[in-house]
C-alpha positions as CSV (number, residue, x, y, z in Angstrom):
1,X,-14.3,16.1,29.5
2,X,-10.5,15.2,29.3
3,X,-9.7,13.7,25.7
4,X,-7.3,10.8,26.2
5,X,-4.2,10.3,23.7
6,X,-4.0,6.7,22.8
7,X,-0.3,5.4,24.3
8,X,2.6,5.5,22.1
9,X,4.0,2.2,21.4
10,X,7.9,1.1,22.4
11,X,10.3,1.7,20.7
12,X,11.3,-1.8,19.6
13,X,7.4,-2.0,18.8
14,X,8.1,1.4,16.1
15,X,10.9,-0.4,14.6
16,X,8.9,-3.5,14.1
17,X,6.1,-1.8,12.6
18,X,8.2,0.2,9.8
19,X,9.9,-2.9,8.9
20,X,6.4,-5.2,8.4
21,X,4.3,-3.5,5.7
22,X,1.4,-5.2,7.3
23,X,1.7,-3.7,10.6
24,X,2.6,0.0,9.2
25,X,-1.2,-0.5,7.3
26,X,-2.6,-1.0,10.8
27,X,-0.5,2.0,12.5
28,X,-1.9,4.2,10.0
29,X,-5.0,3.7,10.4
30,X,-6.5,1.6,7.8
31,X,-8.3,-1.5,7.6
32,X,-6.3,-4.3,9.4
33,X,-9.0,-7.0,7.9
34,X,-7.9,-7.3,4.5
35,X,-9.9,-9.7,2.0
36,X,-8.4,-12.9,1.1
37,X,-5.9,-12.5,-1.8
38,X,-6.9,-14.3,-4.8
39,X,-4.2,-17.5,-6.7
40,X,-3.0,-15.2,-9.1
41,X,-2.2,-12.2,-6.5
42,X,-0.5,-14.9,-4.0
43,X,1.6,-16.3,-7.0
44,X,2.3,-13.0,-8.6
45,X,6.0,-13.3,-8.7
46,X,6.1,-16.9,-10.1
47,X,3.7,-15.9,-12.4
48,X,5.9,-12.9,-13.7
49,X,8.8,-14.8,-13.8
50,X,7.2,-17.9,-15.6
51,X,5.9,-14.9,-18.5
52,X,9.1,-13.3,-18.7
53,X,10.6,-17.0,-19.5
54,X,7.5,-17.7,-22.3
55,X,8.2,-14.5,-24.0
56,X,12.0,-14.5,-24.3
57,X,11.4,-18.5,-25.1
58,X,9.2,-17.4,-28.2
59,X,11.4,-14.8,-29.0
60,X,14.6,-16.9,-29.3
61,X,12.8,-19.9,-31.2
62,X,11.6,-17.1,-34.0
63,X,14.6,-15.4,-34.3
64,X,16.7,-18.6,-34.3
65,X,16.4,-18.7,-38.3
66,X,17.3,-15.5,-38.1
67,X,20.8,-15.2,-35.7
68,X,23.6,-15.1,-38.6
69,X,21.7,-11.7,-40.0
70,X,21.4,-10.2,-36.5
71,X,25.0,-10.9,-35.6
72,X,26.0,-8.8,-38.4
73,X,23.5,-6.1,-37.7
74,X,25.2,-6.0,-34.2
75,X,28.4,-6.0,-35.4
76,X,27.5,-2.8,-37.8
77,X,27.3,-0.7,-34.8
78,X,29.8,1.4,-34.0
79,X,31.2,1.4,-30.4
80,X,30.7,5.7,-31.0
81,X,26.9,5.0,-31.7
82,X,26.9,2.6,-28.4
83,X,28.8,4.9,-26.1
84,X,26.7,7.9,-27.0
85,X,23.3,5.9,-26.6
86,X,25.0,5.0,-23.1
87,X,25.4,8.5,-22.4
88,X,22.3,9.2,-23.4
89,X,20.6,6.9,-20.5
90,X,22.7,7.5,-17.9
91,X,21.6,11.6,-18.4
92,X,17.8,10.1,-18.4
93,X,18.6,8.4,-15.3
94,X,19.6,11.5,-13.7
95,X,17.3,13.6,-15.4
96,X,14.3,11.5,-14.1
97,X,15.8,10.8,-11.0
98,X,16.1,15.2,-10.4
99,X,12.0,14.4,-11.5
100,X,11.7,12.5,-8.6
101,X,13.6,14.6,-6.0
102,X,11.7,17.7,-6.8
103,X,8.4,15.6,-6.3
104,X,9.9,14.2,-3.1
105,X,10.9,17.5,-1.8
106,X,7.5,19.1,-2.6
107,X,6.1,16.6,-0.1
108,X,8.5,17.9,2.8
109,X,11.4,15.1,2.3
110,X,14.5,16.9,4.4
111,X,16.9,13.8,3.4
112,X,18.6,16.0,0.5
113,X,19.4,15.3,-3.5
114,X,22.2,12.7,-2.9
115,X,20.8,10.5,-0.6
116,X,17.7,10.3,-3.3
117,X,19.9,10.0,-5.9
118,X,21.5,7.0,-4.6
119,X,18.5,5.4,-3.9
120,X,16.9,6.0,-7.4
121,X,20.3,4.5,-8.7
122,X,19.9,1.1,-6.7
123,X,16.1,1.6,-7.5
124,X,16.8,1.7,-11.6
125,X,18.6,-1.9,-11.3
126,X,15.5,-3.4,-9.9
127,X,13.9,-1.8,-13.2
128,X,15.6,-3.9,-15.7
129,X,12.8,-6.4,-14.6
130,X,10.2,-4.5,-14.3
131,X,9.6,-0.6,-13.1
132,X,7.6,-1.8,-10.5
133,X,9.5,-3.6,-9.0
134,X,12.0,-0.6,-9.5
135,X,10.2,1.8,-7.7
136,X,9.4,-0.6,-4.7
137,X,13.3,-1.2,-3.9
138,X,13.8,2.5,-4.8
139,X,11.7,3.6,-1.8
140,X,12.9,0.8,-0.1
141,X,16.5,1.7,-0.1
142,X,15.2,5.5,0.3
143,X,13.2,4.7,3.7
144,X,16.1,2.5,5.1
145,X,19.0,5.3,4.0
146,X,16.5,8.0,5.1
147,X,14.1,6.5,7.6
148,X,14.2,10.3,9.8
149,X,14.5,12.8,6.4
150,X,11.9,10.8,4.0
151,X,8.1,10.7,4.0
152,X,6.1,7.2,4.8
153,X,5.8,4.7,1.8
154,X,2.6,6.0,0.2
155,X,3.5,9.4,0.2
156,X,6.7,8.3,-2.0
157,X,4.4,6.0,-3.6
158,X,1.9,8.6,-4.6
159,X,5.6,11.4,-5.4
160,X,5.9,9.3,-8.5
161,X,2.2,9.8,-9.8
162,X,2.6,13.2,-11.1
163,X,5.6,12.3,-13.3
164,X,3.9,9.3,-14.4
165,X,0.7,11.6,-15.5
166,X,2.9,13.8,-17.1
167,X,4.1,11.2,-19.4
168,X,0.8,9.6,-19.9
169,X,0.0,12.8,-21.0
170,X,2.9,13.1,-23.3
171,X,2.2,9.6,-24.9
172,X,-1.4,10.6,-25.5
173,X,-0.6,13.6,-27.6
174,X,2.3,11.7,-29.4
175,X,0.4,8.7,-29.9
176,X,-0.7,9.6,-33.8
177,X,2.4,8.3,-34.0
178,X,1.4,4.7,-33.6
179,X,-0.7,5.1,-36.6
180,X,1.8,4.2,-39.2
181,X,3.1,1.4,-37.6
182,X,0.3,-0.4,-35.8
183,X,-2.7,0.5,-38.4
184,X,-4.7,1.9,-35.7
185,X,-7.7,4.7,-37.0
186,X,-7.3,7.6,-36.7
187,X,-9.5,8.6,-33.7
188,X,-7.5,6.0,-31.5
189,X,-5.5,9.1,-30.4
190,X,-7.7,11.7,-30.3
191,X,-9.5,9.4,-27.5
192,X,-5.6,9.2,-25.8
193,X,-5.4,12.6,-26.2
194,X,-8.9,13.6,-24.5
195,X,-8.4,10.8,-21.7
196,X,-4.6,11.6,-21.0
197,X,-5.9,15.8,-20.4
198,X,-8.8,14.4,-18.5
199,X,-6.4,12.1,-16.0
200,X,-4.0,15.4,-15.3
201,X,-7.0,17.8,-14.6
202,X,-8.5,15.1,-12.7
203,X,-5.5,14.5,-10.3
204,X,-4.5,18.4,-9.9
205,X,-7.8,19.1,-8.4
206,X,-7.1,16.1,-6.4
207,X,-4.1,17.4,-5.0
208,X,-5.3,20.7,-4.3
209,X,-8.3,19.3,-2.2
210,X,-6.0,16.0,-0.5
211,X,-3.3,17.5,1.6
212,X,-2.5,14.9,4.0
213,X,-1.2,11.1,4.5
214,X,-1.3,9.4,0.6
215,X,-2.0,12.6,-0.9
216,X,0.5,14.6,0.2
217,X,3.1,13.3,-2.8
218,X,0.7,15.3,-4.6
219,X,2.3,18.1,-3.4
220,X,4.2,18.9,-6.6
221,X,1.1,19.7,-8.7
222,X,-0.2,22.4,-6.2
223,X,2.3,24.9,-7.5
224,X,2.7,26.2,-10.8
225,X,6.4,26.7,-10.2
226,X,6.9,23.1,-9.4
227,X,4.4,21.7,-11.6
228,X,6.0,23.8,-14.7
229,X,9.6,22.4,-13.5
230,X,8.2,18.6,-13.8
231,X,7.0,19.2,-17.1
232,X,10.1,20.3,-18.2
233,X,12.2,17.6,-16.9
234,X,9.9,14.8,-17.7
235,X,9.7,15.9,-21.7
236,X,13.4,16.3,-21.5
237,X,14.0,12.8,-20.2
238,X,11.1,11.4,-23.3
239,X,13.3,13.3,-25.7
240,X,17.1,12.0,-24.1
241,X,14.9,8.3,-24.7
242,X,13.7,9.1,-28.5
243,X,17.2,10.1,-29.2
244,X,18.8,6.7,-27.6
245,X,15.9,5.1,-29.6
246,X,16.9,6.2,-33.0
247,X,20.7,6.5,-32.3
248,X,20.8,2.9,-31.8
249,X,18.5,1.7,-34.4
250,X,19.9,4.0,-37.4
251,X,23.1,2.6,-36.1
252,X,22.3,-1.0,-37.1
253,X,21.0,0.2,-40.3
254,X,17.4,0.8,-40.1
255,X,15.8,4.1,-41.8
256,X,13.4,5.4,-39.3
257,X,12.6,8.6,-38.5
258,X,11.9,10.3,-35.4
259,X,8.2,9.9,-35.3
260,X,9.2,6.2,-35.5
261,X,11.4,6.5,-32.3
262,X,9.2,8.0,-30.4
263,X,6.4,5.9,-31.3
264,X,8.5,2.8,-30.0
265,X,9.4,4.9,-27.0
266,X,5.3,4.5,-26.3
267,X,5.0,1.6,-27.3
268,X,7.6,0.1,-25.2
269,X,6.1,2.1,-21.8
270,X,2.8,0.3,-22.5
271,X,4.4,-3.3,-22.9
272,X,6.3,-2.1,-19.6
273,X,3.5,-3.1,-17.6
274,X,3.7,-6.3,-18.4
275,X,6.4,-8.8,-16.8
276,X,8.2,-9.0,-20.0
277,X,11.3,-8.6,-17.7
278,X,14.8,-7.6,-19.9
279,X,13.2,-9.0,-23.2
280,X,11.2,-6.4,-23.3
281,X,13.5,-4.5,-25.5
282,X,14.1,-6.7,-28.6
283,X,9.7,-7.6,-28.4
284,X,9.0,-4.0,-28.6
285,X,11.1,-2.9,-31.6
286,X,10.2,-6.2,-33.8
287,X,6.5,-5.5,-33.2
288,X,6.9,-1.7,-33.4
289,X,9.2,-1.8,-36.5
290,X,9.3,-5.7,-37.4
291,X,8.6,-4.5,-41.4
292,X,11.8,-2.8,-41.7
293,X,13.4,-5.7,-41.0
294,X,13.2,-8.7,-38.3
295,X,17.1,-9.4,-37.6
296,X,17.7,-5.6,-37.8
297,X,15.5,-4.1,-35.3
298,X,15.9,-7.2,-33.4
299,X,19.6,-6.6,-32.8
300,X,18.1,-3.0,-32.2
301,X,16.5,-4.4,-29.6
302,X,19.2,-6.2,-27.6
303,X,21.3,-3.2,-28.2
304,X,18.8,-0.8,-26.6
305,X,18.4,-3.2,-23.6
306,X,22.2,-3.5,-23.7
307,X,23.0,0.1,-23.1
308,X,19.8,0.5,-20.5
309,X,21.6,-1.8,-18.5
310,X,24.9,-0.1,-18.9
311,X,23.8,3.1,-18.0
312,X,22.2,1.8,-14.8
313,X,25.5,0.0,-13.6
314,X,27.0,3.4,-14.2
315,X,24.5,5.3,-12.0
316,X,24.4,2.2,-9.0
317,X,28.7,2.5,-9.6
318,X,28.4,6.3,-8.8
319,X,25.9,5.3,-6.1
320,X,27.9,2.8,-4.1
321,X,31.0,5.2,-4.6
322,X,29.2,7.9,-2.7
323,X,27.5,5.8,-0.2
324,X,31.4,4.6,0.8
325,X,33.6,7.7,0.0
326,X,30.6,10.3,-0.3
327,X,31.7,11.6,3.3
328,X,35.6,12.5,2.0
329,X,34.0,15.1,-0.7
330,X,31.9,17.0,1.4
331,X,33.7,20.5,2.2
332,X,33.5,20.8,6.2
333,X,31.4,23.2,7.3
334,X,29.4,23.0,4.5
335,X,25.7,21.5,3.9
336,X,24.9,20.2,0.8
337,X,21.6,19.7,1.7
338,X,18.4,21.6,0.6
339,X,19.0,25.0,2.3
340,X,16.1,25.8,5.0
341,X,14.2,29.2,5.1
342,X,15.4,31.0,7.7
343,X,12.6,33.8,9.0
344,X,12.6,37.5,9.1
345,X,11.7,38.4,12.7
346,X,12.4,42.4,11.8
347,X,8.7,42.1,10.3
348,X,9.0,40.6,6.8
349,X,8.5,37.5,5.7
């Protein structure tokens, strides 16, 4: 009995279907009946963007009393203090972004470090908003740069999940730290603690049993090697944004320690999820550290979101630059590329 291979479709038919989400569910195989998508789903960006507007509203008409105080905690910091909390980002930025690309690469990207770079750089603007809506344009930009070189959409999707566990994991056994601050018992983080172990066992045993479609982003978390080189970026890039956090706020004048900086650190990735949008900075530190001063950690607050957005012009600057001129610094002859395995036919490997 001959097995029949389903006909390819055109080519035009190809390009339509990578450009329509929609149709690339259907080419891959998935449902193409998909339920009815409820008010709140349909209206979810005037819904995020009508949020973002309550919050900074109710966070300009409290601090209104307040504004001759934070101008003059703004004006204490020094433009030292400011350029080495810039600094500071713009190294988290590439420090995550190398995260990303050794995630990427685990899951058989051939596209190379610089044009993943570039696209985490345009990617990190979309984050001042929210990270969601970060990572979308991130893979966006990476799939239209890359369309040949980079994996599907849900593999890069699911390439960010193991640096996100990592730092879940990382929150949960700094989240003691919250205890000062928030008044939350003690057991609180033990439960963190137990549930952020439980979520990385969890997804490693995933990996290793999911190989294919989705699952393969999981790809980093299948060798120790990689796994161990993940860890090591990801708690670098916490420990480049607990620096940034108490650079910045000792440099307005409020006494916190680290444990306080790191505890705003957390603090601030959990209020991340909502569509807070660039207030998100200045709500975070006056609920996190509101006692130690309203104005102060509130001109803390615009000052961290203030450099964040610095330090991503800086990276999308280097990132148009190479897109334009990157071909003019390449030695000829030379492949900056990830360098492919060549085999031994003599008889080794």
């Amino acid at each position: 009995m001959k097995t029949v291979l389903a006909p390819q479709p055109p080519a035009a038919d190809l390009a339509e279907i990578e450009t329509d989400p929609t149709l690339r569910v259907v080419e891959e195989g998935l449902p193409a009946a998909a339920p009815r998508r409820s008010w709140l789903k349909r209206h979810s960006k005037g819904v995020s963007i009508a949020f973002a507007l309550a919050v900074t509203t109710a966070l300009v008409v409290g601090l209104y009393g307040k504004r001759h105080e934070m101008a003059g905690a703004l004006d204490s910091a020094s433009w030292g203090v400011l350029a080495l909390a810039c600094a500071a980002q713009v190294a988290w930025l590439l420090t995550r972004s190398e995260a990303w690309h050794t995630c990427v690469d685990a899951a058989g990207a051939e596209c190379g470090r610089r044009p993943l770079f570039r696209a985490a750089a345009i990617g990190n603007i979309g984050s001042i908003f929210t990270p969601s809506f970060g990572l979308a344009v991130r893979i966006a930009e990476l799939r239209r740069t890359a369309p040949d070189k980079s994996p599907c959409a849900g593999t890069l999707v699911a390439a960010e999940m193991p640096i996100v566990v990592v730092e879940i994991a990382l929150a949960a056994i700094c989240s003691f730290t919250l205890i000062a601050p928030l008044g939350i018992p003690w057991w609180v983080p033990v439960l963190a603690l137990a549930g952020g172990a439980g979520v990385v066992a969890g997804l490693s045993r995933l990996a290793h049993r999911k190989r294919h479609g989705f699952w393969n982003g999981l790809a980093v978390l299948r060798g120790l090697r990689h796994r161990n080189t993940i860890i090591g970026l990801t708690v670098l890039a916490v420990g480049l944004q607990v620096l940034r956090n108490w650079l910045i706020l000792r440099g307005v004048g409020v006494d916190i320690s680290v444990f306080d900086a790191m505890a705003l650190l957390i603090a601030t990735a959990a209020l991340g999820l909502l569509p807070i949008g660039p207030g998100l900075g200045m709500t975070t530190t006056v609920l996190i550290l509101g006692s130690n001063g309203v104005a102060a950690t509130a001109a803390a607050g615009a000052l961290l979101t203030a450099t964040g957005v610095v330090g991503a012009f800086v990276f999308a600057a280097w990132a148009l630059a190479d897109r334009r001129f990157g071909h003019r610094w390449e030695l000829p002859g030379v492949d900056l590329r990830r360098p492919r395995r060549i085999p031994n036919y003599a008889g080794g490997r």
